[in-house]
Structures are given as C-alpha cells and as structure tokens.
N, C-alpha and C positions, 0 to 999 in steps of 0.2 A: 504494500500500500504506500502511496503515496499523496506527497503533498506539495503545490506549485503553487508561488508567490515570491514575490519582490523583494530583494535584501531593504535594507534600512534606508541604503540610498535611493530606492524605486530605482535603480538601472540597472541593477541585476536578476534574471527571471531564477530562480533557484528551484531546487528538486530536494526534496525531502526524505531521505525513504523511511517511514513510521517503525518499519521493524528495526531497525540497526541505528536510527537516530543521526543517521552519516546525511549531510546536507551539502551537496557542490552547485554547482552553478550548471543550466543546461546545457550549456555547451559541450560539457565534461559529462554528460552523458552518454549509454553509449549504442549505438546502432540497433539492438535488439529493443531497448528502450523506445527510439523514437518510431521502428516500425509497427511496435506492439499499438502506440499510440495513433498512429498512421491509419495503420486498419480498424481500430475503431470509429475514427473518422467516416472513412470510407465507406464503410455497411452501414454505421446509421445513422451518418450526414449528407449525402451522397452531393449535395447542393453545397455546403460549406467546401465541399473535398474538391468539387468540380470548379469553383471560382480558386481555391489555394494550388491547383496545375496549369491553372489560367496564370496564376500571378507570376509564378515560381518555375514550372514547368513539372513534371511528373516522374522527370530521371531522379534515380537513387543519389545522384548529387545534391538533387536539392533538398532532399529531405529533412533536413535540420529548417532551413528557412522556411518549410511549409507548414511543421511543426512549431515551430515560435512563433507565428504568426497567428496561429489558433489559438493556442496557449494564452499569449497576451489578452485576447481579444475575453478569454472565459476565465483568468486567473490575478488576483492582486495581493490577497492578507493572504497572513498565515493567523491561520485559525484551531490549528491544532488537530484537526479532523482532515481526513483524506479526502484528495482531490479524486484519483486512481485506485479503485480497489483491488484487491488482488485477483481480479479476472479482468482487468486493465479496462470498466466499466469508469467512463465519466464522471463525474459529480461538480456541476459546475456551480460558482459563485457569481453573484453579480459583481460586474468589476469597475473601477474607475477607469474611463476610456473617455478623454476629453473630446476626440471627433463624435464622438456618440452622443454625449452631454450637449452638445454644442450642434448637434446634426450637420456636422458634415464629413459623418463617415463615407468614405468612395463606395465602399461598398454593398452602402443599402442596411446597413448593420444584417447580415447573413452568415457573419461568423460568430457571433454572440448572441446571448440568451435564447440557444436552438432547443427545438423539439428535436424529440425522436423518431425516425420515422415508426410506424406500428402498423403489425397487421392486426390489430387486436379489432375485434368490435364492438359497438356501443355497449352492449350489455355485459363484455367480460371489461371494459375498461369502469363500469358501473361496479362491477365483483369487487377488481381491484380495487377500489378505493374503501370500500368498504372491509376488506382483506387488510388491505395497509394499514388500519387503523384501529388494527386488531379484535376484529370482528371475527369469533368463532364462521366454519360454514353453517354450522345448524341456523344461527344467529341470523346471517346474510339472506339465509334463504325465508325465514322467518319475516324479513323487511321486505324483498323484494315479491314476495308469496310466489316461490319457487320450491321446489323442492333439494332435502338437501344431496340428493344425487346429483341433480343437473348444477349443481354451482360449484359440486367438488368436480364435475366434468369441464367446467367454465376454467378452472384454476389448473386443472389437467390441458384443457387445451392451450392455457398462458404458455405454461413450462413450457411446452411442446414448441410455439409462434416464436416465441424470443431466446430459444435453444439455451435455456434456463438448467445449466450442469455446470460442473466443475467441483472445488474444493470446498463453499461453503453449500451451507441447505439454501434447497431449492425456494424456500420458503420466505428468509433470510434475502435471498436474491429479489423476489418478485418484491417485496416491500420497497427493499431498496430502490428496484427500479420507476420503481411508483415516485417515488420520495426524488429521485435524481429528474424524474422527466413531469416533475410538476402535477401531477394526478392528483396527489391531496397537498 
C-alpha cells in the first residue's frame, strides 16, 4: 500500500510505501511500480489514459511523465491513509490544482476527480451502497423487498463484473470500491 503526496516544499511528488514506512520521491520509483499504476489507469480510465498518450505518447519511454501527470492531477496531502492498495486499486483525494481552481485546466479537468468506468447496474450499484455501509444481505433485501437470495446473487455478480480477487476479502474489496468511486 501506498501513499502519494507532496514533500513540505509542494515540489516534490513522493511515494510512501505504508508497509516498510520507506518514502523516496517518484522519480526513484521503479518500473514495475509505475506500470502496475499504468494499467490501472488504463482499464478503468480508459479517457484519462487516452488524453495522457495524446500528451506524452504511449512508448515505454514515457511512462514516468504519463504517470506524474495523473498522479499530480489526483494527489496532494499526506494523510496517512493509502492512496494504492495492495491490488494497486486507486483511492483518490481531492487535490489542490490551481488550473482547476481557476478553470483553466487544458484539459477539460478529465484527469481528476474520475469515475470509474462500471459494468454494474442500477440495482447492484443500489446493493452496493447499501453493502458498503454495512448493511447485512438479509437487511438489504428487507429495504429493497427482495429476497435474500437475489441480493446475495446481486453481490455475486459484483465480484464476478469488477474481477473482485486477490489477497484481501472479496468483501473488504467491494466496500472499498464503493468508498474509492464515490457510491456512498
């Protein structure tokens, strides 16, 4: 996990990493780091992604500047909480960005304060929210007068749309993702 924000002078973008408490500057990060962030980008920005190859170009060279360039646009404080979780899942901040403040970012502001894309549908993004906020299913389905098969099928089909695996619970993720793309 990680954490991304501005040294003391605001002119340095620095990387955190939460477990080991080792903090360098991005630059001094290292390739596998900024592809892991790349492809996130990528699958669920796809419009953020396609204006930073526009800017930058799309070769393995530029990948540092395509990355910094995002980065700035979604990261400022250090807040003590992870920017990057450890399935390299976003969590953005709102950031102080004077073209944005000021409106005259070039770029339409399309690299900051993004959605997610989602296949979800009205009614499982309806679960979720009520999931995220720690709403037993019996509960959800109680509110929405469903039953509680089809809302544990609704929370099945989440995992399943937003390929919801890895090292933490599945469970744990879907909140999160809730929580990071503004749902509740």
């Amino acid at each position: 996990m990680f954490e991304i924000y501005y040294n003391e002078y605001n002119k340095t973008l620095m990387v955190e990493d939460l477990t080991t408490k080792e903090s360098k500057p991005l630059k001094e990060m290292g390739f596998k780091f900024f592809k892991n962030i790349e492809s996130q980008i990528e699958n669920n920005y796809p419009e953020a992604y396609e204006i930073l190859c526009n800017l930058y170009g799309a070769e393995k060279s530029t990948i540092y500047r395509r990355i910094r360039h995002f980065l700035q646009c979604n990261f400022w404080l250090k807040t003590g909480k992870p920017n990057v979780d450890e399935d390299w899942n976003l969590m953005f901040q709102k950031t102080y960005c004077p073209a944005r403040l000021t409106n005259t970012c070039t770029i339409n502001k399309k690299l900051c304060n993004l959605a997610i894309k989602s296949n979800l549908s009205n009614r499982e993004i309806e679960v979720l929210r009520f999931f995220a906020r720690g709403f037993s299913e019996e509960e959800i389905a109680d509110i929405l007068f469903l039953s509680k098969n089809t809302i544990h099928n609704h929370i099945n089909n989440m995992y399943r749309k937003l390929n919801l695996a890895g090292k933490t619970s599945p469970d744990r993720k879907l909140v999160s993702y809730a929580h990071i793309n503004g749902f509740i």
